[in-house]
N, C-alpha and C positions, 0 to 999 in steps of 0.2 A: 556519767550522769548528765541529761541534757539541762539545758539553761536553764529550761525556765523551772526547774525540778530543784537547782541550789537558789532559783529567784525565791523559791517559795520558803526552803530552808531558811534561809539568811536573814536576821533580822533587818537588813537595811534592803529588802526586795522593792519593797512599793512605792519606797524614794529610784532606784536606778531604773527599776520596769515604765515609771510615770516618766521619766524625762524619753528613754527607746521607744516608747508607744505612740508618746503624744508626737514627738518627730513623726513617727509612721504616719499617724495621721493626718496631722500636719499637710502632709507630701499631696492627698490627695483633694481636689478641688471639689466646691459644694455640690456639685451636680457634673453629670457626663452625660455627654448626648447618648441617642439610642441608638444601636444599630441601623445600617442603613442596609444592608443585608441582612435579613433574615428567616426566620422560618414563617408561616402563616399558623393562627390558632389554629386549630384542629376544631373538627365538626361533632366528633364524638370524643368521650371520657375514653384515656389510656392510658398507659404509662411507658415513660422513656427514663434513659440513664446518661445522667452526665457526670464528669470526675471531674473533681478542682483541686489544686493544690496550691497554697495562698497562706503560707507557714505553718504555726502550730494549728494543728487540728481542731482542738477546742476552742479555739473563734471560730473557724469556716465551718464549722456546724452550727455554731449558735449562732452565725447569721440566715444560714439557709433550711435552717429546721422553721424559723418564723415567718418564710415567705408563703403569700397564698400560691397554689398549685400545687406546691411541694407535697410530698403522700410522704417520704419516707427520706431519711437522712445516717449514712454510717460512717463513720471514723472509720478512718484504715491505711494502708500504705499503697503505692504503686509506685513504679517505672523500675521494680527491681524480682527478683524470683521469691517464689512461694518458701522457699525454704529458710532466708532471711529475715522476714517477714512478720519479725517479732520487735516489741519496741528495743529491748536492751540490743538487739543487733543494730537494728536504725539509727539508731543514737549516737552509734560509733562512726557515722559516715562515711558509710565501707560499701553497704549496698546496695547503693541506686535507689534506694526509695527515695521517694518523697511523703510525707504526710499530705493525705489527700482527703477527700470526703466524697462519698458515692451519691450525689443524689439525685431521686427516684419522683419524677414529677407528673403532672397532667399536663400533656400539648396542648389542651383546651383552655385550658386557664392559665397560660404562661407558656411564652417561647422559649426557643434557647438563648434569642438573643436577648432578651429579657433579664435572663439568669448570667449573663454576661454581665449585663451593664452592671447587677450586684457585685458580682465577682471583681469587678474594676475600682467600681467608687467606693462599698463600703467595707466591704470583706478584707481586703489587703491591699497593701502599694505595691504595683507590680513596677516600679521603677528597681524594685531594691535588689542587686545580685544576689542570690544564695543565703538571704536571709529576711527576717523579719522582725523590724524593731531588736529586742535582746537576743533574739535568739536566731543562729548562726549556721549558718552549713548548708548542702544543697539536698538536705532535709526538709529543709523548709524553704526549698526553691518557690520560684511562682512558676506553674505548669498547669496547663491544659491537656488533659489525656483523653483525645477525642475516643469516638463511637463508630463514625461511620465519618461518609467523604464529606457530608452536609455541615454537618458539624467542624470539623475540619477549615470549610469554606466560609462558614460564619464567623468562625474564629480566630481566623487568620484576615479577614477585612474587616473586621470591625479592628483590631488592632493595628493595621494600617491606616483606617479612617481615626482612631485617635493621636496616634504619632503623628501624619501628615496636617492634623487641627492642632497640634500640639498640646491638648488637654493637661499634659504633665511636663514639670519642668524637664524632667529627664525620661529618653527612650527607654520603653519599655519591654523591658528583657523577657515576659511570658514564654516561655516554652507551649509551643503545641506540636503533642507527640501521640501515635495511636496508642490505643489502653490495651494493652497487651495482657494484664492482670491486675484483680484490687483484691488485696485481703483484709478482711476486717481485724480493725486492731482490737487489744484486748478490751473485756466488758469495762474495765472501771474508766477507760476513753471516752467510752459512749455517753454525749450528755454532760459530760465532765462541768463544763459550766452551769449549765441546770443546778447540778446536784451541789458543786460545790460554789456556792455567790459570796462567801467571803475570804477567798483566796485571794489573796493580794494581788497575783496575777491577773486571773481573770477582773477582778475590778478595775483595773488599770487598762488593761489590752482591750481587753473581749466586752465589757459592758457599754464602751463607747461606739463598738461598731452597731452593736445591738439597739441604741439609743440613735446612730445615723440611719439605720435602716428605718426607724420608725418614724423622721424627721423628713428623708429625703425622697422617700416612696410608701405613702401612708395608705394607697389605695393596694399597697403588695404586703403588706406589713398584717401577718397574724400571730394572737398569741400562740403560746407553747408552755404547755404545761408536761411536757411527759408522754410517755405514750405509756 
């Protein structure tokens, strides 16, 4: 059973989840500069695909389901084969996934590097090996699972441009690795925080990231009701 599945169980979850999260967050600084390489808007409405993986699932989507641009957002796993590719195997941290999130943007209304700077400051601490906050394993690694060489190239200097400024107290371990495959995870993932807002996890972990994105880039910051 993963972490944060006995956090929930356990009566005493949202005392141990509130001290692991609030360090998480803690870790990372009020604001990060922007890319200094990156993509240029786009002239026309399309859509791209970028994967993030930044621990449990149900925060990296309820932060980047509420960004403007964003068209489309899905729970899932990567960096491991299709056939593993179910939570109860992931969980065992046997099979190279990681918990990741697919999402499906407009280059017009939001770059990649853009969706970076989220990915860094409010989404997750990428300083933290192999875990995030309570929950543990290289399941919920911090990984970049690029698309193409561009993406690749953004991603790997803008995370040299924050190491070499120091933005965090400690080097930041991100993986960036090509996306070889995403499978979506099962439906009751999808939205998870949405659906469920008084889960003691989610109140503790995932509604503070949700409440930084709204604070710290209010002109990127749209609601989410659902689709």
């Amino acid at each position: 059973m993963a972490t944060r599945d006995l956090l929930t169980l356990l009566a005493f979850s949202a005392a141990v989840a509130l001290v692991a999260c609030t360090t998480t967050h803690a870790a990372a600084p009020a604001s990060i500069p922007a890319a200094k390489v990156d993509a240029t808007l786009a002239t026309a409405s399309g859509k791209q695909t970028a994967v993030f993986a930044g621990g449990c699932f149900w925060g990296t989507q309820s932060v980047f389901e509420r960004v403007k641009g964003v068209v489309k957002t899905t729970a899932g796993y990567s960096g491991g084969s299709a056939k593993t590719a179910t939570y109860d195997q992931v969980t065992t941290e046997t099979t190279g996934h990681a918990e990741s999130v697919e999402v499906v943007y407009d280059p017009s209304q939001i770059t990649y590097g853009q969706l970076l700077r989220i990915f860094f400051s409010v989404a997750h601490d990428p300083t933290q090996l192999n875990r995030q906050g309570p929950d543990v394993g290289t399941s919920y690694r911090s990984a970049i699972f690029y698309v193409n060489d561009e993406q690749k190239h953004i991603a790997t200097g803008y995370i040299a441009q924050l190491d070499a400024a120091k933005v965090f107290p400690n080097p930041i371990v991100t993986e960036v690795t090509p996306l070889k495959g995403f499978y979506r995870a099962e439906d009751y993932h999808q939205d998870y925080a949405l659906h469920n807002p008084g889960n003691p996890y989610i109140q503790v972990c995932d509604v503070p990231k949700i409440k930084a994105l709204k604070q710290q880039y209010p002109e990127l910051f749209v609601e989410y009701k659902g689709k």
